[in-house]
ZASE-929849 format. One record per residue (C-alpha): residue in one letter; x, y, z. Coordinates in steps of 0.02 Angstrom, whole numbers, plus 50000, padded with zeros to 5 digits. Layout:
<nodes>
NODE  aa      x      y      z
NODE   A      X      Y      Z
...
</nodes>
This chain:
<nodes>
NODE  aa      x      y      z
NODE   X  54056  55050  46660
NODE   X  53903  55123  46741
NODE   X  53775  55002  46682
NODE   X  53771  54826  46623
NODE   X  53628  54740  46500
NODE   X  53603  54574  46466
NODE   X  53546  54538  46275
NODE   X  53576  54368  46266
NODE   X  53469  54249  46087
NODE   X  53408  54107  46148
NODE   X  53437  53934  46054
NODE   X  53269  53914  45995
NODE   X  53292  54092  45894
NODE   X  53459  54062  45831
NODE   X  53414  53866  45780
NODE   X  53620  53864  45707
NODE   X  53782  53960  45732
NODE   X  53742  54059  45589
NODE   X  53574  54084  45633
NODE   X  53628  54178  45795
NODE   X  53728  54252  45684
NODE   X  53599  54320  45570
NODE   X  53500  54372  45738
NODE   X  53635  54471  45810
NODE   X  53658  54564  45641
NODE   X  53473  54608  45659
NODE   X  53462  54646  45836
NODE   X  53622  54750  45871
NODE   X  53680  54831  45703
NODE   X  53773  54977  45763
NODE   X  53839  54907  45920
NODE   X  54032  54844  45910
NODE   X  54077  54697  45861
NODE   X  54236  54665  45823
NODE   X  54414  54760  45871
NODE   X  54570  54734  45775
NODE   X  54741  54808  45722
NODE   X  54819  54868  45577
NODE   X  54997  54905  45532
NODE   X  54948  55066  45443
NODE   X  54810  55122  45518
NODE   X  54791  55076  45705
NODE   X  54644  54991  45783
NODE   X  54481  54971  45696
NODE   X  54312  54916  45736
NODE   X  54169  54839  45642
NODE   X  53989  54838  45688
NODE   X  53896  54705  45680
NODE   X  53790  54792  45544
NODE   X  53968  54784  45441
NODE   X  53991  54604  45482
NODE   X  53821  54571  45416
NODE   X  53887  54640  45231
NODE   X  54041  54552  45238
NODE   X  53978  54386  45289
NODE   X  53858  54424  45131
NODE   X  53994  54447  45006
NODE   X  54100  54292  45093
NODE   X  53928  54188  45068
NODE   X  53903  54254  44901
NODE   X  54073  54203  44832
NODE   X  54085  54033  44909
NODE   X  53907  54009  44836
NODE   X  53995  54045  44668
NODE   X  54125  53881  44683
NODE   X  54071  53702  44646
NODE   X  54005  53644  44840
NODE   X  53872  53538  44899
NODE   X  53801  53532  45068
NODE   X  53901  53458  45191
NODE   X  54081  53487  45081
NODE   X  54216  53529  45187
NODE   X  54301  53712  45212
NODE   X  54446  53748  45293
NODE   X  54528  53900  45377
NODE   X  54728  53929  45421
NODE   X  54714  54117  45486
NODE   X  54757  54189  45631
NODE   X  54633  54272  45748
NODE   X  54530  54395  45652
NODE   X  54363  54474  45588
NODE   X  54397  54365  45432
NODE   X  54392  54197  45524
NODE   X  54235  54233  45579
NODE   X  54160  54302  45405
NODE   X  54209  54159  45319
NODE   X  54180  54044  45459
NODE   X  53985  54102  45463
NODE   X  53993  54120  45273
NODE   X  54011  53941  45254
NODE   X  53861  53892  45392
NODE   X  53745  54011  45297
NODE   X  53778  53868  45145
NODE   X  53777  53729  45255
NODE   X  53934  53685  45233
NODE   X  54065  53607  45357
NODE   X  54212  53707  45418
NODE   X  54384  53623  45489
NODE   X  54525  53759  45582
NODE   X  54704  53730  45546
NODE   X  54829  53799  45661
NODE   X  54945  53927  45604
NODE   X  55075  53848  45716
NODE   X  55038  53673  45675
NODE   X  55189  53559  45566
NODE   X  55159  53581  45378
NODE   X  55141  53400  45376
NODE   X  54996  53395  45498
NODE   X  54900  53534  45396
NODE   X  54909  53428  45244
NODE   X  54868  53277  45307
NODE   X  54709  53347  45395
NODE   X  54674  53442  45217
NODE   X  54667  53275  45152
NODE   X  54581  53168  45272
NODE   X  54434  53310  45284
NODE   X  54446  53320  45066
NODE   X  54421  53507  45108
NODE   X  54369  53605  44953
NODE   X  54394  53749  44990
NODE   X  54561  53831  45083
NODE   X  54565  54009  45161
NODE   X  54744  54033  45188
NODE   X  54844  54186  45298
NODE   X  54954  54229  45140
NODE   X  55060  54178  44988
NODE   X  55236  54115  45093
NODE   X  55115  53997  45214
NODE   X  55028  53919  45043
NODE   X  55194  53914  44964
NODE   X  55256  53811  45104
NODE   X  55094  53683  45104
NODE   X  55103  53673  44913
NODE   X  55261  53603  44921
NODE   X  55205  53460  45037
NODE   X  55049  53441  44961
NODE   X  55110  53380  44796
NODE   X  54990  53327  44659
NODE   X  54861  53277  44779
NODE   X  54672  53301  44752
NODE   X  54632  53401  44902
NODE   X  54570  53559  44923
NODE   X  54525  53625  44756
NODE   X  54501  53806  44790
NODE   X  54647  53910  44895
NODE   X  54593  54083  44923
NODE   X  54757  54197  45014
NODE   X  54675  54316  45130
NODE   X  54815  54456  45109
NODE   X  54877  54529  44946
NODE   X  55044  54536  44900
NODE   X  55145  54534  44737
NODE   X  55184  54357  44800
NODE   X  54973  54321  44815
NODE   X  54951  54394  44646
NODE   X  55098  54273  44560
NODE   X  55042  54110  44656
NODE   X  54873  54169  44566
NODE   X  54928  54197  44403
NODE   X  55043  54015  44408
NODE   X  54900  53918  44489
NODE   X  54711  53878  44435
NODE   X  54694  53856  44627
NODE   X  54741  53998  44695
NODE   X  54644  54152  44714
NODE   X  54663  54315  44799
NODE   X  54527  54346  44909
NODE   X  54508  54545  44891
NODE   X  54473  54498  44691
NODE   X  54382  54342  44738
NODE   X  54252  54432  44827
NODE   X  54112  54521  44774
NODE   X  54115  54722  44764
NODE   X  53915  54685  44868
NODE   X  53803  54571  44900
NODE   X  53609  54516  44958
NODE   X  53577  54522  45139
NODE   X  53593  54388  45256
NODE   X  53427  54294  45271
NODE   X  53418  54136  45414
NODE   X  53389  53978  45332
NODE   X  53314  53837  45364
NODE   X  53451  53738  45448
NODE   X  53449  53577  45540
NODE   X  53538  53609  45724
NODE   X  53569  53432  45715
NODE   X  53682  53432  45560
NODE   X  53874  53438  45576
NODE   X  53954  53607  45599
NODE   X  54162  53586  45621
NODE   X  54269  53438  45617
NODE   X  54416  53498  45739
NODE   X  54558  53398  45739
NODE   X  54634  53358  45919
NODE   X  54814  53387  45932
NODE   X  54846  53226  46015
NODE   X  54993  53181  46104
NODE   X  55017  53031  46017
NODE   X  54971  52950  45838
NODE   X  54883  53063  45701
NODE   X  54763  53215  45722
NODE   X  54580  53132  45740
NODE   X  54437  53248  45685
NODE   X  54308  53286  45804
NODE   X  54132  53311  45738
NODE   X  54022  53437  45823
NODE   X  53855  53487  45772
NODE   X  53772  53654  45775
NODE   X  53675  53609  45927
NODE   X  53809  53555  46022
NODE   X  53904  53710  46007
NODE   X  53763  53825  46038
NODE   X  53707  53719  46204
NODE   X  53854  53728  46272
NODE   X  53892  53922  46242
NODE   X  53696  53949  46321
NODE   X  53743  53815  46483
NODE   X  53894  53935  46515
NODE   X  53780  54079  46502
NODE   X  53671  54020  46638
NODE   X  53811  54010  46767
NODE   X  53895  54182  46733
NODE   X  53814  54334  46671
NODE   X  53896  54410  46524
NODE   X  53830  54598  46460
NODE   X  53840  54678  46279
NODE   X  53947  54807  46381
NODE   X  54085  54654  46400
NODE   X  54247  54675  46295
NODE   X  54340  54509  46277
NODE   X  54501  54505  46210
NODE   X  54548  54371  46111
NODE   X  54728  54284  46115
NODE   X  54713  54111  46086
NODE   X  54695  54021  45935
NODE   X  54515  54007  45863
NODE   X  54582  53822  45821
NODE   X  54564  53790  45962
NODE   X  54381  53744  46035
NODE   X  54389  53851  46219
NODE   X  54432  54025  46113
NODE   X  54322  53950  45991
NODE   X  54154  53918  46102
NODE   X  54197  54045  46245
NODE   X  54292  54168  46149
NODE   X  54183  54207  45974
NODE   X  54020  54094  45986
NODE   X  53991  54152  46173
NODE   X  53990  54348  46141
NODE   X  53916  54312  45972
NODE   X  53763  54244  46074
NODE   X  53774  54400  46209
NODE   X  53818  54547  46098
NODE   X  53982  54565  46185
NODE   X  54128  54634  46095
NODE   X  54293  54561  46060
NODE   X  54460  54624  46034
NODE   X  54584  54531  45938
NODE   X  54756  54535  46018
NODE   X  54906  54572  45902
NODE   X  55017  54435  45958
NODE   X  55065  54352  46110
NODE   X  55208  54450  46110
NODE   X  55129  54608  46118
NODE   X  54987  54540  46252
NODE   X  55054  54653  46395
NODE   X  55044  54797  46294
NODE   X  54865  54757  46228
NODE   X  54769  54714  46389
NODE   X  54842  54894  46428
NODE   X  54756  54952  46282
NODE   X  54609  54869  46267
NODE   X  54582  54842  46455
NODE   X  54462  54695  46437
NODE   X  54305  54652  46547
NODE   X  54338  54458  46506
NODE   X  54509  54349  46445
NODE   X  54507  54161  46413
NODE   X  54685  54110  46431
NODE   X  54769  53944  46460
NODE   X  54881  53909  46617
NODE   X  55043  53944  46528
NODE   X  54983  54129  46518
NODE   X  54938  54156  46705
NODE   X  55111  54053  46746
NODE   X  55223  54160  46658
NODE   X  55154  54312  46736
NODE   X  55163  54226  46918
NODE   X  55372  54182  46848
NODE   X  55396  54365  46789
NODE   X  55329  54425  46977
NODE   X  55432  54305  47061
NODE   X  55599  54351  46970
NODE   X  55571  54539  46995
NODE   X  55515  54513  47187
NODE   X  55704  54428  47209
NODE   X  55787  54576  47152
NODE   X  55685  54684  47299
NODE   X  55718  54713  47482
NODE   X  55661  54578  47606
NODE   X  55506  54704  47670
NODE   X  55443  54730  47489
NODE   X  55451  54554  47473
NODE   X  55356  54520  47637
NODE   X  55219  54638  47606
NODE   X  55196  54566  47443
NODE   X  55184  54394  47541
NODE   X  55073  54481  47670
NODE   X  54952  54560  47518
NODE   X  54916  54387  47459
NODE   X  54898  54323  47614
NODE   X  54749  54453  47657
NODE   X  54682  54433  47497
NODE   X  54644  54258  47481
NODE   X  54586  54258  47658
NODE   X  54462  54386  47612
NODE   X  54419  54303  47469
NODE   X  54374  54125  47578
NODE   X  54265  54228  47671
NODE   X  54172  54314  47521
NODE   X  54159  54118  47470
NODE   X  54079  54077  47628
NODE   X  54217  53961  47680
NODE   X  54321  54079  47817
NODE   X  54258  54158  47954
NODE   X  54325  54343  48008
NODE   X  54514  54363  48024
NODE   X  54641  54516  48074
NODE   X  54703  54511  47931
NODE   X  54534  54567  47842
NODE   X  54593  54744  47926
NODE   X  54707  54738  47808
NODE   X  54676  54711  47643
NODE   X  54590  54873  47584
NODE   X  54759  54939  47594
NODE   X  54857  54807  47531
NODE   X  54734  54771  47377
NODE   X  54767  54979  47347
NODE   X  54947  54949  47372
NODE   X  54985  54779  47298
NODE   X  54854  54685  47233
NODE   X  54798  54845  47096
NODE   X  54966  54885  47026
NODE   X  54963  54674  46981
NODE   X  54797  54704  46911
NODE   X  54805  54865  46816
NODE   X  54941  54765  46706
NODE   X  54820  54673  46644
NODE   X  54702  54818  46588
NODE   X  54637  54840  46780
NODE   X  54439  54801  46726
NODE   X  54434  54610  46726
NODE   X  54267  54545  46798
NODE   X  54314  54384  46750
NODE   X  54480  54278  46691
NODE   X  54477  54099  46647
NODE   X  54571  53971  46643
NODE   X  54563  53820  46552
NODE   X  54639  53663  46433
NODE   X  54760  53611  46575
NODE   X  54732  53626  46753
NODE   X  54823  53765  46849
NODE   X  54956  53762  46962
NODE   X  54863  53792  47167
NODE   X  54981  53914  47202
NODE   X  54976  54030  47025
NODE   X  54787  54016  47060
NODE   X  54793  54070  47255
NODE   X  54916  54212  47221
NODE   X  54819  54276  47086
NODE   X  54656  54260  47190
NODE   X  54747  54344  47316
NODE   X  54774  54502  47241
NODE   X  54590  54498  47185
NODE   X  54578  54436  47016
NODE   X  54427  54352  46973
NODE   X  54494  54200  46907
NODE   X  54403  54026  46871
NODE   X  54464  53855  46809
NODE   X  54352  53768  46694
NODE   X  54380  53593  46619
NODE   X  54318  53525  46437
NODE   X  54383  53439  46300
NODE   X  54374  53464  46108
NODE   X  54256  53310  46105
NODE   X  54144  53412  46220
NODE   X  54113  53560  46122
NODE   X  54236  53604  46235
NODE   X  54161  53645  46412
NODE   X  54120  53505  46565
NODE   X  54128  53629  46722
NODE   X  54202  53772  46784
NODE   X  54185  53880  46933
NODE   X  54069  54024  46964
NODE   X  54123  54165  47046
NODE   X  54002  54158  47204
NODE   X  54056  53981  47208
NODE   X  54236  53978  47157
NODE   X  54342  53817  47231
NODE   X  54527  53856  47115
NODE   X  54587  53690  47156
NODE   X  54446  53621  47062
NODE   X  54368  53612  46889
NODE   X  54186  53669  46944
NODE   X  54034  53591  46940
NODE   X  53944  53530  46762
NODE   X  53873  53682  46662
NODE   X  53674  53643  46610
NODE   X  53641  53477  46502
NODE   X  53801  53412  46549
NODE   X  53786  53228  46657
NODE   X  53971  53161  46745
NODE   X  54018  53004  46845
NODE   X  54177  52928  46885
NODE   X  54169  52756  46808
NODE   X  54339  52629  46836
NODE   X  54487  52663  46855
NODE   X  54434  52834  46934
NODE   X  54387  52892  46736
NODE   X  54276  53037  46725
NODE   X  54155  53000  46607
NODE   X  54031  53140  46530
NODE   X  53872  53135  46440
NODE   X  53770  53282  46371
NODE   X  53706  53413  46243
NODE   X  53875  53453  46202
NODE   X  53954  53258  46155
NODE   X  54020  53242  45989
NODE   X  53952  53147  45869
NODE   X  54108  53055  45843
NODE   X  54263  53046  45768
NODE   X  54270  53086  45557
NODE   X  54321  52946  45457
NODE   X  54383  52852  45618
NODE   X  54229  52731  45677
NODE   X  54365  52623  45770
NODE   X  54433  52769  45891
NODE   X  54257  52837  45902
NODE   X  54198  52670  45997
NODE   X  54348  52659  46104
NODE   X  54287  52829  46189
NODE   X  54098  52837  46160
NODE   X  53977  52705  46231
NODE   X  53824  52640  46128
NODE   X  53730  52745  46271
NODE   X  53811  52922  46252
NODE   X  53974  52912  46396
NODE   X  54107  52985  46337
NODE   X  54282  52916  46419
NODE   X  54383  53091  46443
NODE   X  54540  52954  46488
NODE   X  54576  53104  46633
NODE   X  54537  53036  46826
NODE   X  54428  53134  46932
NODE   X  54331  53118  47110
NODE   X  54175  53220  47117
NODE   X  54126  53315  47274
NODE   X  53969  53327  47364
NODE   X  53941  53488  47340
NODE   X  53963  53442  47139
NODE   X  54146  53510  47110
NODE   X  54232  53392  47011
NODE   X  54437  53371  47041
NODE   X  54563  53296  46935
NODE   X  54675  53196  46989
NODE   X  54766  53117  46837
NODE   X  54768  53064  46673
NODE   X  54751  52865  46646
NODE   X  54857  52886  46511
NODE   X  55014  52984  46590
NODE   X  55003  52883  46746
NODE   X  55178  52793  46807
NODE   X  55196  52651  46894
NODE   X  55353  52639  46989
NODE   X  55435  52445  47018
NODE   X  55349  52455  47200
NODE   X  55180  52470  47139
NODE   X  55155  52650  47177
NODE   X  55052  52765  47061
NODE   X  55120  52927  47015
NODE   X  55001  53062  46902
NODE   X  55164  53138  46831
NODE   X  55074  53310  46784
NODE   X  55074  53405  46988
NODE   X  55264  53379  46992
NODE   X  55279  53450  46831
NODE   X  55187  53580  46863
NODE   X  55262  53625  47026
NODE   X  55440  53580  46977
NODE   X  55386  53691  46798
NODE   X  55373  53865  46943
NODE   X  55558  53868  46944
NODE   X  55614  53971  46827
NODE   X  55800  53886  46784
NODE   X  55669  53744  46742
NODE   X  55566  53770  46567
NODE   X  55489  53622  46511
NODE   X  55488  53479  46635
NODE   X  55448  53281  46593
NODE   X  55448  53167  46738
NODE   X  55490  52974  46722
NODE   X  55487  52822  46803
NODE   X  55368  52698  46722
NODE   X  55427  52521  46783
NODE   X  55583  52584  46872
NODE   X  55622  52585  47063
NODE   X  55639  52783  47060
NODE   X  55583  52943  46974
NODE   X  55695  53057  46879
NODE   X  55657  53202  46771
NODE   X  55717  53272  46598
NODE   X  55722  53457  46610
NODE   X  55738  53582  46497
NODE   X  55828  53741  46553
NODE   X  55800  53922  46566
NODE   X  55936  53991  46413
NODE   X  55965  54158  46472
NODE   X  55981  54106  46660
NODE   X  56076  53946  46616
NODE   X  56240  54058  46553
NODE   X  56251  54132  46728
NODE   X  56220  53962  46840
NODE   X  56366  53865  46735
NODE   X  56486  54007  46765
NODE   X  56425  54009  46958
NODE   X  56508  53799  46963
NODE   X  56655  53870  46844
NODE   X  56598  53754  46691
NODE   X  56585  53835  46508
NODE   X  56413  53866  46441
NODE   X  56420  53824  46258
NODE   X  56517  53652  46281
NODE   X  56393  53533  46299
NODE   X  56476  53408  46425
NODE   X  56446  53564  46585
NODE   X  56257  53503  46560
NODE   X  56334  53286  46623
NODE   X  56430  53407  46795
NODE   X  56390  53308  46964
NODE   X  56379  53454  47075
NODE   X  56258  53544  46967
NODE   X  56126  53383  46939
NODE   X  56165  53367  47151
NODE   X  56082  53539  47171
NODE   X  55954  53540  47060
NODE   X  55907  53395  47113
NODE   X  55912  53468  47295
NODE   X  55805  53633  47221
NODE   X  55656  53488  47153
NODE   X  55668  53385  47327
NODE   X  55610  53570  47406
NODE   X  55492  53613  47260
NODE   X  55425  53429  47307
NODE   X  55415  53455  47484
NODE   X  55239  53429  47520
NODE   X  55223  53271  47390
NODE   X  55203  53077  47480
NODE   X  55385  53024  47502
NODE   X  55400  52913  47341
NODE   X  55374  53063  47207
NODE   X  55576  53108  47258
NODE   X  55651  53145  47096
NODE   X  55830  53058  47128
NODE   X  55899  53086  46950
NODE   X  55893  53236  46819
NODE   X  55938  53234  46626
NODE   X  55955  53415  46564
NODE   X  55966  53475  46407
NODE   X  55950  53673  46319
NODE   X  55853  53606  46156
NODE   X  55658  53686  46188
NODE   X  55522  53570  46135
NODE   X  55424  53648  45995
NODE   X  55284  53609  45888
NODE   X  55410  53628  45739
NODE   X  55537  53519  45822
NODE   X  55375  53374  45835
NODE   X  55389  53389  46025
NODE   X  55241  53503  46060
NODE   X  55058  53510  46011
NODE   X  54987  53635  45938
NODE   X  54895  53671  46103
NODE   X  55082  53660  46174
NODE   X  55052  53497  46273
NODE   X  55201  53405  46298
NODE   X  55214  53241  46163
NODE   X  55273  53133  46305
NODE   X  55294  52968  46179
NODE   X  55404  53097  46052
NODE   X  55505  53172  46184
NODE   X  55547  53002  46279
NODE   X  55598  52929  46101
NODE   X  55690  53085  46060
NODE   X  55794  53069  46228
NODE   X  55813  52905  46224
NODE   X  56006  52866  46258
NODE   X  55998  52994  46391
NODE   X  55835  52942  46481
NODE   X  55932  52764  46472
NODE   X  56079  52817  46549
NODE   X  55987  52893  46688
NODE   X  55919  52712  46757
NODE   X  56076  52624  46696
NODE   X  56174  52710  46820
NODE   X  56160  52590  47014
NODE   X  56020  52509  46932
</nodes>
């Protein structure tokens, strides 16, 4: 890329999400918007112009059902130009759109579909509707179901039910042009339900203006160009792709890519070879796990150069930083960074100006290897209630063990109990239909309690430190923020999913769920028989695994031992009620789940 332009609408222009929407159509009409892949025919684009006529004939049809201002729309689709067309389809009307995750439990769909009384349903296709319907009964809500892909199936469901609809006869051969309307930036956008780890969904109300303020206040601490290609891999559910990953390059005439599946990431970033990628931890950790594992199988010097590259690399990157002074091992790095740190790099499309990281923080030492071998990768930190974004680093001021500092129009304080609390453009209104849970978090005066602990540096970063919620107190008094040792202990890959325990009780232990494919070779290793389920109860192999966590541990305060291990080879899953739909752990589920065995671990000497 020879030569980057900023084009960025500013908030005043745009007014609401579909009137930036309406001003990128008009600014940029041939430029690219959107990439995306089809089984038959490969990878397509669509210019913005094209958008523009879509998002016209989405309006036009949704204009043509029974919906007030305000009614309630909903979306289960995954990533795709159609999300967006009917997403900005239904601002253009004023109307209120709520995300469903394709991965989320029927039963959570439906009872969100309900709570919102959504109207109107844009579903993937006939077997996901098929599955709802049966859940959904008799009951009232939504009124409209419109299946995005046709299929003899679609065109059945349509024919059996006054509901159903298939989109591609729904819509309208052509339509008027988009025109910007009048809208009030003020008025509610999205209700996004939060995939809490405990209770029911609650539905988080963001306005137009809080969305667009906070896409601008990230704007203003890292430049992004209409030459930027971002590829998009996380669920549009979900408010960081949501903000940073559509709404973002919507407002900078970037393009965006729409990855096939997670599956097939590796092979996309090779094809797409983004300029940006929003990605959660658990994306940059199973990279660092599949570099590990193939750096055991090498010779002892490949492994120490690789050591050695890293090394360099983050050495030279505290002195870009302005926190090192000159070292020998600046010499160097040119060379290893050819050597080492590219080949890393050019897996993941070798163009990145920019990864980031965010929804969960990020283990120090994924972060300083991948720094080391020079990608440019930030932690942020936000929350759905937040529109999503608090802080995050910049590049010329990049601290990984932190969160950042507070993007523009965002205020933060620790208040007690070490709470961050944030206040800002970007605060919800509030929770829908939930007054009760919306004044347990927001004050009369506009603080929202994240329930995460933080300090704040001088110099602005913010750090978390815990979540007030997860926190453990042993018998002796002693506080323990269970999520670092899961992290840390979660690097091992025998280990993957990790819970740690120990609320009340004299000791920690840990419930661990282990590695399949490696688990068949470690139980023939100690002679026991994989498939019988008593070889997961052997002494010798809870001994050294818990020896392995004690040196995982090393460099935690002396009461965080783990002195007792459960272990089981059941994953936790969002269809198994164990997982999130933003795969955080459901700590409450999982403990009750477990139950016998998390008892047995603390009946045994006490």
């Amino acid at each position: 890329m020879n030569q980057w332009s900023e084009d960025l609408i500013a908030i005043d222009h745009a007014k609401t999400l579909d009137g930036l929407f309406v001003r990128r159509v008009a600014r940029s009409p041939e430029r690219v918007a959107y990439q995306y892949h089809e089984k038959s025919a490969g990878w397509q684009q669509l210019t913005w112009g094209e958008m523009g006529q879509w998002v016209a004939r989405w309006r036009a049809a949704l204009a043509g059902e029974t919906l007030d201002e305000g009614d309630r729309v909903a979306m289960l689709l995954r990533n795709c130009p159609s999300w967006v067309m009917f997403d900005q389809a239904a601002f253009s009307l004023g109307l209120v759109t709520v995300p469903l995750y394709t991965d989320d439990r029927v039963e959570n769909a439906v009872y969100i579909l309900q709570d919102a009384a959504v109207k109107v349903l844009l579903i993937q296709d006939a077997g996901r509707w098929r599955r709802l319907a049966e859940v959904l009964g008799d009951a009232p809500w939504p009124l409209r179901v419109i299946i995005l892909e046709p299929s003899p199936a679609a065109h059945a469901l349509a024919a059996q039910d006054p509901r159903v609809v298939v989109a591609e006869h729904w819509l309208p051969s052509t339509a008027p042009d988009l025109t910007q309307r009048d809208g009030d930036p003020h008025a509610l956008a999205t209700i996004v339900y939060t995939s809490g780890t405990t209770g029911r969904p609650k539905g988080v109300m963001l306005s137009h203006h809080n969305i667009l303020t906070n896409a601008h206040a990230v704007l203003t601490l890292i430049n992004v160009y209409g030459e930027d290609l971002f590829l998009s891999f996380l669920p549009l559910s979900h408010m960081l792709e949501r903000t940073g990953g559509y709404y973002l390059p919507l407002m900078s005439g970037s393009t965006v890519a729409y990855a096939r599946s997670v599956g097939q990431l590796a092979e996309d970033l090779q094809t797409i070879r983004p300029t940006v990628i929003i990605a959660v931890p658990r994306v940059f950790e199973r990279v660092y796990r599949r570099i590990a594992d193939q750096l055991q199988t090498r010779p002892a010097p490949v492994r120490w150069l690789f050591r050695l590259a890293v090394a360099a690399g983050w050495r030279a990157f505290l002195k870009q930083q302005g926190r090192a002074r000159w070292h020998p091992l600046l010499i160097l790095w040119p060379l290893l960074r050819r050597k080492v740190g590219a080949p890393v790099l050019e897996k993941l499309g070798g163009r990145l100006r920019a990864a980031v990281s965010g929804g969960a923080a990020i283990p120090v030492g994924v972060a300083r290897t991948f720094v080391g071998l020079g990608l440019p990768l930030i932690q942020g930190y936000g929350l759905t209630e937040t529109s999503p974004v608090v802080s995050f680093n910049r590049l010329e001021d990049n601290i990984p063990e932190s969160v950042g500092t507070p993007v523009r129009g965002i205020q933060v304080r620790v208040g007690p109990n070490d709470e961050l609390l944030v206040k800002g453009d970007a605060v919800m209104q509030g929770y829908w239909n939930n007054h009760a849970a919306t004044t347990k978090v927001l004050s009369h005066d506009g603080w929202l309690r994240t329930g995460d602990q933080a300090r704040i540096a001088a110099t602005g970063h913010i750090y978390i430190t815990g979540r007030l919620k997860d926190i453990l107190v042993l018998s002796n008094g002693e506080k323990v923020p269970p999520s670092d040792l899961e992290m840390t202990m979660g690097l091992d890959p025998l280990f993957e999913q990790v819970l740690v325990l120990g609320e009340g009780q004299s000791h920690l232990s840990a419930l661990l769920v282990l590695n399949a494919d490696l688990w068949v070779g470690l139980a023939r290793e100690y002679g026991l028989d994989p498939d019988r389920a008593e070889s997961l109860e052997d002494t010798r192999l809870h001994r050294d695994i818990i020896r392995r966590i004690r040196l995982a541990l090393s460099g935690f305060p002396g009461y965080t031992k783990v002195r007792r291990v459960a272990l089981t080879l059941e994953p936790w899953s969002i269809d198994n009620g164990l997982l999130t739909p933003t795969l955080k752990v459901k700590r409450n589920s999982v403990v009750e789940r477990y139950h016998d065995k998390i008892q047995a671990l603390y009946a045994i000497n006490g």
